[in-house]
N, CA, C and O atoms as a GROMACS GRO file, in nm:
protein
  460
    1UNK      N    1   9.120  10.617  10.669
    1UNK     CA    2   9.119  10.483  10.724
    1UNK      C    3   9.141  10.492  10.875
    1UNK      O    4   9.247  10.537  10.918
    2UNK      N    5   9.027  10.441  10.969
    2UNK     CA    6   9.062  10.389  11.089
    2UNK      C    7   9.140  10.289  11.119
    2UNK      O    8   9.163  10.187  11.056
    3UNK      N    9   9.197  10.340  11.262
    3UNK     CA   10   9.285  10.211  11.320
    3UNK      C   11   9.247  10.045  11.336
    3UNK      O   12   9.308   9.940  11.359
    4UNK      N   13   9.093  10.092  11.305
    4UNK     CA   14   9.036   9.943  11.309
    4UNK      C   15   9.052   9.894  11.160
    4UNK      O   16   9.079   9.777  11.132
    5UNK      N   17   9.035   9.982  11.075
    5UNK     CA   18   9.071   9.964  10.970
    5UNK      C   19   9.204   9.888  10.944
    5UNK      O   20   9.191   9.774  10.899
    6UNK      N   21   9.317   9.928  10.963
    6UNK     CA   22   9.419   9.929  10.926
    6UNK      C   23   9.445   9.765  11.024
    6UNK      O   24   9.527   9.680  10.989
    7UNK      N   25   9.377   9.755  11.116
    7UNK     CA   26   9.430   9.597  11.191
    7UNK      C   27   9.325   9.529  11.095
    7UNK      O   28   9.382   9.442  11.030
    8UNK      N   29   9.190   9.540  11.064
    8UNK     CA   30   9.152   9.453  10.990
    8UNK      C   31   9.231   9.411  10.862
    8UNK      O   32   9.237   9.294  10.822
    9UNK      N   33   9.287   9.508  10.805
    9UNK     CA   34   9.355   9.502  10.675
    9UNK      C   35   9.505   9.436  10.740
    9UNK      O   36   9.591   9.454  10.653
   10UNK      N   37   9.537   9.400  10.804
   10UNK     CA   38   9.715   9.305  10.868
   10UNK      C   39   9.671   9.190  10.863
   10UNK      O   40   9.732   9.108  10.793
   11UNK      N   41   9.562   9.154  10.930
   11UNK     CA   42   9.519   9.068  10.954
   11UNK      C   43   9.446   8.960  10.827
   11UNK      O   44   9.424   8.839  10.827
   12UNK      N   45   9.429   9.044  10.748
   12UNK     CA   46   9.349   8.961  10.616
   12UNK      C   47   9.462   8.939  10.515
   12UNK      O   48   9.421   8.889  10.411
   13UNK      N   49   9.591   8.962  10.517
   13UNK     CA   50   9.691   8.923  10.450
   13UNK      C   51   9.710   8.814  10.419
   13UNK      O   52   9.713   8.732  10.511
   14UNK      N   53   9.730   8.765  10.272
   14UNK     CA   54   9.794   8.626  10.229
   14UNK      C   55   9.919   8.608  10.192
   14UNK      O   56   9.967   8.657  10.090
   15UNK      N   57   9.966   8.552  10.253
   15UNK     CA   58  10.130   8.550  10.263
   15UNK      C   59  10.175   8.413  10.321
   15UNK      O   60  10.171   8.376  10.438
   16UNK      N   61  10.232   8.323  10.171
   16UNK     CA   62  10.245   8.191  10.162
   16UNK      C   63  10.426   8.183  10.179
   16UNK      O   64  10.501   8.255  10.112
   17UNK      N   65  10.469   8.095  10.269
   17UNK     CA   66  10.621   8.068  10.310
   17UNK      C   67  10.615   7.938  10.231
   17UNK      O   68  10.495   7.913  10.216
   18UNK      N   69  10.697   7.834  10.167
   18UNK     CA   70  10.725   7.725  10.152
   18UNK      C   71  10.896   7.691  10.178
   18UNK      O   72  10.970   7.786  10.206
   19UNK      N   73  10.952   7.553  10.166
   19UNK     CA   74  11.032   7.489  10.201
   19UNK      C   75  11.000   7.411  10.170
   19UNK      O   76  10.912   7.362  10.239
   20UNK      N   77  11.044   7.326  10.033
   20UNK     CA   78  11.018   7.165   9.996
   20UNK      C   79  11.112   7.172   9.889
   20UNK      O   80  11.188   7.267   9.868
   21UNK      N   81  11.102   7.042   9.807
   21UNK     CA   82  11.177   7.011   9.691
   21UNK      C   83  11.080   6.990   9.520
   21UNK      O   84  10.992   6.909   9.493
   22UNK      N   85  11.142   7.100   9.434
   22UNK     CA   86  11.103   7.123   9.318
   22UNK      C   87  11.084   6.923   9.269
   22UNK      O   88  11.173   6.838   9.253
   23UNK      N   89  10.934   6.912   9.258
   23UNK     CA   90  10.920   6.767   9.248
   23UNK      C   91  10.846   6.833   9.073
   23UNK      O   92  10.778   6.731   9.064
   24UNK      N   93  10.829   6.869   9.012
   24UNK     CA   94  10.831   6.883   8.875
   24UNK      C   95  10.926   6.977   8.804
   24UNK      O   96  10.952   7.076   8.874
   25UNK      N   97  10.980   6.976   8.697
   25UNK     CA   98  11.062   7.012   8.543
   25UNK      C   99  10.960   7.187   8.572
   25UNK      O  100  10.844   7.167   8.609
   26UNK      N  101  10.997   7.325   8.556
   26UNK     CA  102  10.904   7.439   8.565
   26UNK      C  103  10.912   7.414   8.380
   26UNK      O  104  10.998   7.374   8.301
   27UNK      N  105  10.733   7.475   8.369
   27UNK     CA  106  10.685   7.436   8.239
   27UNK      C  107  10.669   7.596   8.182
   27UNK      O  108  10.563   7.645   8.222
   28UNK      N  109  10.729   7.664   8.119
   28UNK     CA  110  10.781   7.760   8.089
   28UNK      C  111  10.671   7.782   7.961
   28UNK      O  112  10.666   7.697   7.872
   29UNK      N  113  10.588   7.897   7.958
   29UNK     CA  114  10.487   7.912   7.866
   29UNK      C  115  10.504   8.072   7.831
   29UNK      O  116  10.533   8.167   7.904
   30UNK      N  117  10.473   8.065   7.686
   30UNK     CA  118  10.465   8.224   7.652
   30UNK      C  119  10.340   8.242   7.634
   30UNK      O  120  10.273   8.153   7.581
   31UNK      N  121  10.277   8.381   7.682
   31UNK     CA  122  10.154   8.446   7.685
   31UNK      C  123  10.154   8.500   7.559
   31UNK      O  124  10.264   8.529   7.510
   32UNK      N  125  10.004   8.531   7.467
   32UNK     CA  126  10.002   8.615   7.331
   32UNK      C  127  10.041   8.771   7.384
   32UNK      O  128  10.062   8.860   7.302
   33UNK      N  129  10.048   8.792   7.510
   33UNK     CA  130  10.097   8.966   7.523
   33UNK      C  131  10.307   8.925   7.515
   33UNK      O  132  10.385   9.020   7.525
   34UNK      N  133  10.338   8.840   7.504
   34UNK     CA  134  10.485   8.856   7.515
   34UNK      C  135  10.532   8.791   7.679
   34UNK      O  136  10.648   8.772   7.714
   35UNK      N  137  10.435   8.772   7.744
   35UNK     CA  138  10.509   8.752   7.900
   35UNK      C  139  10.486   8.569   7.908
   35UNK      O  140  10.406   8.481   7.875
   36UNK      N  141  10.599   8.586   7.965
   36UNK     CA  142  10.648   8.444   7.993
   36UNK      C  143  10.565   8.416   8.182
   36UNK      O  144  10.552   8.500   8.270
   37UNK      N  145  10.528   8.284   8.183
   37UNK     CA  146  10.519   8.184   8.318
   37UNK      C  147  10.551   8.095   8.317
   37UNK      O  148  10.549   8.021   8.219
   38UNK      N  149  10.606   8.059   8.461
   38UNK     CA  150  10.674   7.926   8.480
   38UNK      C  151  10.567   7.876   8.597
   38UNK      O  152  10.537   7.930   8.704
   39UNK      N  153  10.521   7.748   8.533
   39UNK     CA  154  10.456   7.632   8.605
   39UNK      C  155  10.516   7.506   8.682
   39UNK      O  156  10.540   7.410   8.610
   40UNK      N  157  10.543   7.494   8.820
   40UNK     CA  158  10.618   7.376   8.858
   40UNK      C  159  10.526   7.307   9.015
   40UNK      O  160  10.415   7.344   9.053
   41UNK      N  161  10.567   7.257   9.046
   41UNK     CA  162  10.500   7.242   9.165
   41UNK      C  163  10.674   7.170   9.260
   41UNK      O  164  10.781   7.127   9.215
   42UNK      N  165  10.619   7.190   9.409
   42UNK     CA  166  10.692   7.191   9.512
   42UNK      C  167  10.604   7.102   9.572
   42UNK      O  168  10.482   7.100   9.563
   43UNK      N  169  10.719   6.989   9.668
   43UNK     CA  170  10.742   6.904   9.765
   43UNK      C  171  10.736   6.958   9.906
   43UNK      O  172  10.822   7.032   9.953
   44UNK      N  173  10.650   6.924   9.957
   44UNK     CA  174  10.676   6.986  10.129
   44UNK      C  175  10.659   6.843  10.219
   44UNK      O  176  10.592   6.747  10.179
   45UNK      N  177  10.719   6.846  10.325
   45UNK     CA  178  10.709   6.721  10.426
   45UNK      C  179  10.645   6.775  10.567
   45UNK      O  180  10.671   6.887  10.611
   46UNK      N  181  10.587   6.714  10.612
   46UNK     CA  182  10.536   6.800  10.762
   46UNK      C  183  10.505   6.650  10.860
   46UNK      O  184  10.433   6.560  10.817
   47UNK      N  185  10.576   6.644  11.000
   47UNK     CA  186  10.554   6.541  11.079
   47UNK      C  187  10.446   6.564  11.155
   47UNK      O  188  10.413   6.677  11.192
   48UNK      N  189  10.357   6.417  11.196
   48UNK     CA  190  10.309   6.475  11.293
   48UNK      C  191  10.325   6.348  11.389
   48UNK      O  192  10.418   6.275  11.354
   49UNK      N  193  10.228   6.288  11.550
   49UNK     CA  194  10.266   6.198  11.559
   49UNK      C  195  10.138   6.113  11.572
   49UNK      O  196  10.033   6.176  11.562
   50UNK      N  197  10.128   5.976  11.593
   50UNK     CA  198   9.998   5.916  11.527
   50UNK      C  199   9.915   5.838  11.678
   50UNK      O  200   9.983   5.792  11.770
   51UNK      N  201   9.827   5.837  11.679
   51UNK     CA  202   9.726   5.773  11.787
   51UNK      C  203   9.830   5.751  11.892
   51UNK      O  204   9.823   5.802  12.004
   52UNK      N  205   9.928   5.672  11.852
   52UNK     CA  206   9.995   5.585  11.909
   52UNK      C  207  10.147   5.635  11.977
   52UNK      O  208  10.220   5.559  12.040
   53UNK      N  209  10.175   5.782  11.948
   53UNK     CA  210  10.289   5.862  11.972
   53UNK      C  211  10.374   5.811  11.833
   53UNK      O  212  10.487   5.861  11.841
   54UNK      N  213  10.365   5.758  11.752
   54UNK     CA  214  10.447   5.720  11.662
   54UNK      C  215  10.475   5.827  11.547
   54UNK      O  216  10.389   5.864  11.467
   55UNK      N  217  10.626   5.878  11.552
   55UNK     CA  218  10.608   5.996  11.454
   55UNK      C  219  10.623   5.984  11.274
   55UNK      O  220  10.719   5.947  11.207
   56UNK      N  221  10.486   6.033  11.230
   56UNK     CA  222  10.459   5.999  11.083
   56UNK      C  223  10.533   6.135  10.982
   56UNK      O  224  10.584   6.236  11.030
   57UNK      N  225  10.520   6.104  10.836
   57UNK     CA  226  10.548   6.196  10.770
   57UNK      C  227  10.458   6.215  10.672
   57UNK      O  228  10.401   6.117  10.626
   58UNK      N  229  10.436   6.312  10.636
   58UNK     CA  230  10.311   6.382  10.529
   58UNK      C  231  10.358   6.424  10.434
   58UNK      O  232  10.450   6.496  10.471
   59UNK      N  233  10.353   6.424  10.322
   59UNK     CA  234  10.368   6.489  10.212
   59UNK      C  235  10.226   6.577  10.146
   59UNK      O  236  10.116   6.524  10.133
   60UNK      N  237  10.258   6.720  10.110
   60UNK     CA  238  10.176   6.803  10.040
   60UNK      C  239  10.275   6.854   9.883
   60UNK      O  240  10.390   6.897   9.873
   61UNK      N  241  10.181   6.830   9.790
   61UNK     CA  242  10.233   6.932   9.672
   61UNK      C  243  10.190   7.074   9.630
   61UNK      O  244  10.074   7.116   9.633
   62UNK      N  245  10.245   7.109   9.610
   62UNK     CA  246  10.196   7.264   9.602
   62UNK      C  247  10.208   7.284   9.457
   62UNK      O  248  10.304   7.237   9.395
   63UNK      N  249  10.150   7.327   9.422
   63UNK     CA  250  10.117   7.422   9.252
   63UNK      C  251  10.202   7.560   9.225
   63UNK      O  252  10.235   7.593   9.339
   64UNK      N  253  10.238   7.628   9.163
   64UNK     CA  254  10.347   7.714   9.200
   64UNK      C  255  10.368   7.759   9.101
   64UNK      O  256  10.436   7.697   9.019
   65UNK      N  257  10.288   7.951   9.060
   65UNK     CA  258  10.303   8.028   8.938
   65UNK      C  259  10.447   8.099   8.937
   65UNK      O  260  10.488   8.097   9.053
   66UNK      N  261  10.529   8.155   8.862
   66UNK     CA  262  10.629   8.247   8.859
   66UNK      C  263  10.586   8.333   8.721
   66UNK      O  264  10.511   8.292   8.632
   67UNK      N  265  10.668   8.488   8.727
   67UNK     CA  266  10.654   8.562   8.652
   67UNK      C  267  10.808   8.624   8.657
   67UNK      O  268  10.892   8.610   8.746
   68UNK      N  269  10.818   8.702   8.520
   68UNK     CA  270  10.922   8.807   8.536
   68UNK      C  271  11.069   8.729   8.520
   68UNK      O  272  11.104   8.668   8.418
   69UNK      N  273  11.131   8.740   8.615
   69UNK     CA  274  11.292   8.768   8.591
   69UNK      C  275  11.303   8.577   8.680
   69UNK      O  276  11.392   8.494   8.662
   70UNK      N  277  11.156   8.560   8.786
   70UNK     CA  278  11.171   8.407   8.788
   70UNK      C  279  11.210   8.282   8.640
   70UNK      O  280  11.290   8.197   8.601
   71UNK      N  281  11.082   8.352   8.606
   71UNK     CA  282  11.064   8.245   8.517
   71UNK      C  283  11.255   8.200   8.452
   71UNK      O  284  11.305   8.088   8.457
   72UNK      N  285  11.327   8.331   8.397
   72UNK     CA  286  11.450   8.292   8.384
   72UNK      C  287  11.540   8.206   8.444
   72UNK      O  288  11.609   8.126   8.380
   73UNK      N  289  11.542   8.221   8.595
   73UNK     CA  290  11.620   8.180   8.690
   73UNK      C  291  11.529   8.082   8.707
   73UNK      O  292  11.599   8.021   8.788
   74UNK      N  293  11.402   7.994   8.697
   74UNK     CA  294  11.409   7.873   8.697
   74UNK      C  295  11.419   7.773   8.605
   74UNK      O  296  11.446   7.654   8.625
   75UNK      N  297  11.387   7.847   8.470
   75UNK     CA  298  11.445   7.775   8.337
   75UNK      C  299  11.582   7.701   8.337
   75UNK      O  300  11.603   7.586   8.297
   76UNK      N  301  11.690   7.807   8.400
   76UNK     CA  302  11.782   7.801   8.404
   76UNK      C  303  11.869   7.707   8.492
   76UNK      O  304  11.961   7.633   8.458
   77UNK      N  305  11.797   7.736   8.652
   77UNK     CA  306  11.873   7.696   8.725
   77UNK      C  307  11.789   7.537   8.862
   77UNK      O  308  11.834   7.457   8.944
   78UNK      N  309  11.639   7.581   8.798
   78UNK     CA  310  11.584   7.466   8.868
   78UNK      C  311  11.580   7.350   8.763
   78UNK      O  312  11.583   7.330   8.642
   79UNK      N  313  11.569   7.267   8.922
   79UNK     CA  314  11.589   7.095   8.858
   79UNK      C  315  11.515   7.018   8.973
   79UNK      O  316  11.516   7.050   9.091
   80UNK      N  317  11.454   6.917   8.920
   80UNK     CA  318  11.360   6.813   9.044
   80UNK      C  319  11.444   6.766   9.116
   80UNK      O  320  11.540   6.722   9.053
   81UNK      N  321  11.452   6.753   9.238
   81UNK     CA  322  11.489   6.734   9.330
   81UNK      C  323  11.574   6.844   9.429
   81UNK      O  324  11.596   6.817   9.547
   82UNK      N  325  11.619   6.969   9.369
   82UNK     CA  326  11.656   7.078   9.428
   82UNK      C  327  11.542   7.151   9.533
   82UNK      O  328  11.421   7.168   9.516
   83UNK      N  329  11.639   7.188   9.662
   83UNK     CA  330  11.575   7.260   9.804
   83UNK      C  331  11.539   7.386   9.732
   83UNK      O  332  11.612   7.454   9.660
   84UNK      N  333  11.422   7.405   9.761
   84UNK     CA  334  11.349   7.569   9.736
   84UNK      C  335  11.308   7.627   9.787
   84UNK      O  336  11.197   7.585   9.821
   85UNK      N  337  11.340   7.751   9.836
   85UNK     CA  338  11.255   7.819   9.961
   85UNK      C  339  11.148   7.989   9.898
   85UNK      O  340  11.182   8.107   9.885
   86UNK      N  341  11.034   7.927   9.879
   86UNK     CA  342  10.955   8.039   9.803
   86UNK      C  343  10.873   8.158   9.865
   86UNK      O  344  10.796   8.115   9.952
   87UNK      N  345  10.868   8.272   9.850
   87UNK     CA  346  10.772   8.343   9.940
   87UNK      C  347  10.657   8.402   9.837
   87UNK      O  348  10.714   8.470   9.752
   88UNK      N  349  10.539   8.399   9.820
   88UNK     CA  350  10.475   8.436   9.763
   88UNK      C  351  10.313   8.448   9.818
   88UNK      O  352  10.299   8.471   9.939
   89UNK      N  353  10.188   8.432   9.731
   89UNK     CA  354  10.038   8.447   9.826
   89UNK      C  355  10.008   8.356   9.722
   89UNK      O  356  10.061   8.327   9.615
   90UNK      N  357   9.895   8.317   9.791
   90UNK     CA  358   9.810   8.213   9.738
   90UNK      C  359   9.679   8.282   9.613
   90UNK      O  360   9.599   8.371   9.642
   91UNK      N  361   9.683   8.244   9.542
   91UNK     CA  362   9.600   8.288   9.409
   91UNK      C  363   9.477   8.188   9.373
   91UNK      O  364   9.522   8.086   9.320
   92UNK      N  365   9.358   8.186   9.383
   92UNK     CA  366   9.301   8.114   9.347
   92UNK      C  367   9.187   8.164   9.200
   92UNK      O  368   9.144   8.278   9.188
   93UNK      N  369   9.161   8.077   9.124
   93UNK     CA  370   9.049   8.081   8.982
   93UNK      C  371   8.990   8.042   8.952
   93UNK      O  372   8.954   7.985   9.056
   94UNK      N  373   8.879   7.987   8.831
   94UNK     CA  374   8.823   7.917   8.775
   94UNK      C  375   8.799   7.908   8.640
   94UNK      O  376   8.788   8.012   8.576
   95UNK      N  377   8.791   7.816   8.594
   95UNK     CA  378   8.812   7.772   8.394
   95UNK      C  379   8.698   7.660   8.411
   95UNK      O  380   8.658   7.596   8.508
   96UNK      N  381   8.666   7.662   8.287
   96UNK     CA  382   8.607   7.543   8.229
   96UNK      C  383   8.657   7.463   8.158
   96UNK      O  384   8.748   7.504   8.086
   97UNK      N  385   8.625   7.344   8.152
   97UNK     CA  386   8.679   7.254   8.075
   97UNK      C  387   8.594   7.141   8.053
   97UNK      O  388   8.541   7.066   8.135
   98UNK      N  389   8.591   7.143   7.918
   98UNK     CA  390   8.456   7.036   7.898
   98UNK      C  391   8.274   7.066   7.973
   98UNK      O  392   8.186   6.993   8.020
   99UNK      N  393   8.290   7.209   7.948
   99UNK     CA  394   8.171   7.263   7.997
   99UNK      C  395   8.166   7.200   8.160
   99UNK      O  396   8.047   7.198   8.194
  100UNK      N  397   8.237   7.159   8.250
  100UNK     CA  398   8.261   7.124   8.346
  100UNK      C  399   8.364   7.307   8.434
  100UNK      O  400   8.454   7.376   8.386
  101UNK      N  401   8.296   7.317   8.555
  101UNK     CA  402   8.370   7.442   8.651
  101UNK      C  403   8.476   7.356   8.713
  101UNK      O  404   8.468   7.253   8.779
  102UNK      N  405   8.635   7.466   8.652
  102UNK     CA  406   8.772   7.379   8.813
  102UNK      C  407   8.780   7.443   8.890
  102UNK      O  408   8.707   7.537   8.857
  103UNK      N  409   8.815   7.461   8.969
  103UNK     CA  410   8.878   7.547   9.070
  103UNK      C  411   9.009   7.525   9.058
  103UNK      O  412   9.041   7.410   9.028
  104UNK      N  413   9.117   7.627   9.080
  104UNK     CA  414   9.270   7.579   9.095
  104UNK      C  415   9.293   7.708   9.210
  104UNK      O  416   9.233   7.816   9.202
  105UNK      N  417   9.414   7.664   9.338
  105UNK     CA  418   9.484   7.746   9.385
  105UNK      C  419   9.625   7.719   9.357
  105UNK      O  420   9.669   7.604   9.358
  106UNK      N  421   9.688   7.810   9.335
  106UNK     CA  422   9.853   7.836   9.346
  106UNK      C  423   9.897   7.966   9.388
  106UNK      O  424   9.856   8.082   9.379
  107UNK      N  425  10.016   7.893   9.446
  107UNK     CA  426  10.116   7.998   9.524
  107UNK      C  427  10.200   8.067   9.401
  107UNK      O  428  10.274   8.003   9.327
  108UNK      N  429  10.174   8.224   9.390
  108UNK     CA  430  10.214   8.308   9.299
  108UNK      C  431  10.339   8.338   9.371
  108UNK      O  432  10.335   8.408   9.471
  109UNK      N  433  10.462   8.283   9.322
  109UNK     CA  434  10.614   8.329   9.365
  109UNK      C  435  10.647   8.466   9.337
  109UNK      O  436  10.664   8.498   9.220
  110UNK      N  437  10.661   8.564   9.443
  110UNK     CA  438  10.701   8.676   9.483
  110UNK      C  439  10.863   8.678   9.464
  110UNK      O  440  10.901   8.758   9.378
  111UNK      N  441  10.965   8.603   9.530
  111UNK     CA  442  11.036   8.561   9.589
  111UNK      C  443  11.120   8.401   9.573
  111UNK      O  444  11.064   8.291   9.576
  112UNK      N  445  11.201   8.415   9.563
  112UNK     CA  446  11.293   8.258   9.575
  112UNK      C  447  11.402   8.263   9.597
  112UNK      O  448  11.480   8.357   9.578
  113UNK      N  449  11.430   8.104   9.663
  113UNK     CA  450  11.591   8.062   9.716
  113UNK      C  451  11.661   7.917   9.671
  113UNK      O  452  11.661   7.809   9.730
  114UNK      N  453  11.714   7.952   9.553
  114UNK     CA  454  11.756   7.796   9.507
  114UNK      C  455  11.849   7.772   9.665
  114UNK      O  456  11.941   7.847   9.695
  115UNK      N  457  11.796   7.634   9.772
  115UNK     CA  458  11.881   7.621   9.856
  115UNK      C  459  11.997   7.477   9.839
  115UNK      O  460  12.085   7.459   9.922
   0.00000   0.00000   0.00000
């Protein structure tokens, strides 16, 4: 691998930070291989200010997979309305449903901070 190599490859990294509030119950599912996921989604707020200098607030929800030793510790210890600080990458797929194509992205939790 060249050095050009190796900056192209820093540079193409997905690496998702969040900070919001657990705004769904994590929906805790067992796989037919034995492995457990936890499904929840996260609250984020972001200001900006409007035509007019007037400063607004935004809300985004985020979608939000866990695996492993998460899924425990949010069974356990998350609750809607609790501060969460997640580090993980963004995952995206596709399913059918009703002979209809979805698309879904979610942030695959690496990482967490009940805050």
């Amino acid at each position: 691998m060249t050095d050009t190599d190796n900056l192209l490859a820093l540079k193409q990294m997905n690496h998702v930070n969040l900070i919001g509030k657990v705004s769904s119950a994590p929906k805790i599912m067992e796989l037919s291989n034995g492995r457990k996921i936890a499904k929840f989604t996260v609250a984020t707020k972001e200001f900006y200010l409007d035509a007019e200098g007037n400063t607004k607030a935004r809300r985004n929800w985020h979608v939000l997979t866990a695996w492993g030793k998460w899924v425990q510790v949010l069974e356990e210890l998350a609750e809607v309305g609790h501060e969460i600080a997640v580090e993980g990458k963004l995952v995206s797929r596709f399913y059918k449903l009703n002979g209809e194509r979805k698309f879904v992205s979610e942030v695959e939790v690496n990482d967490l901070i009940l805050l």
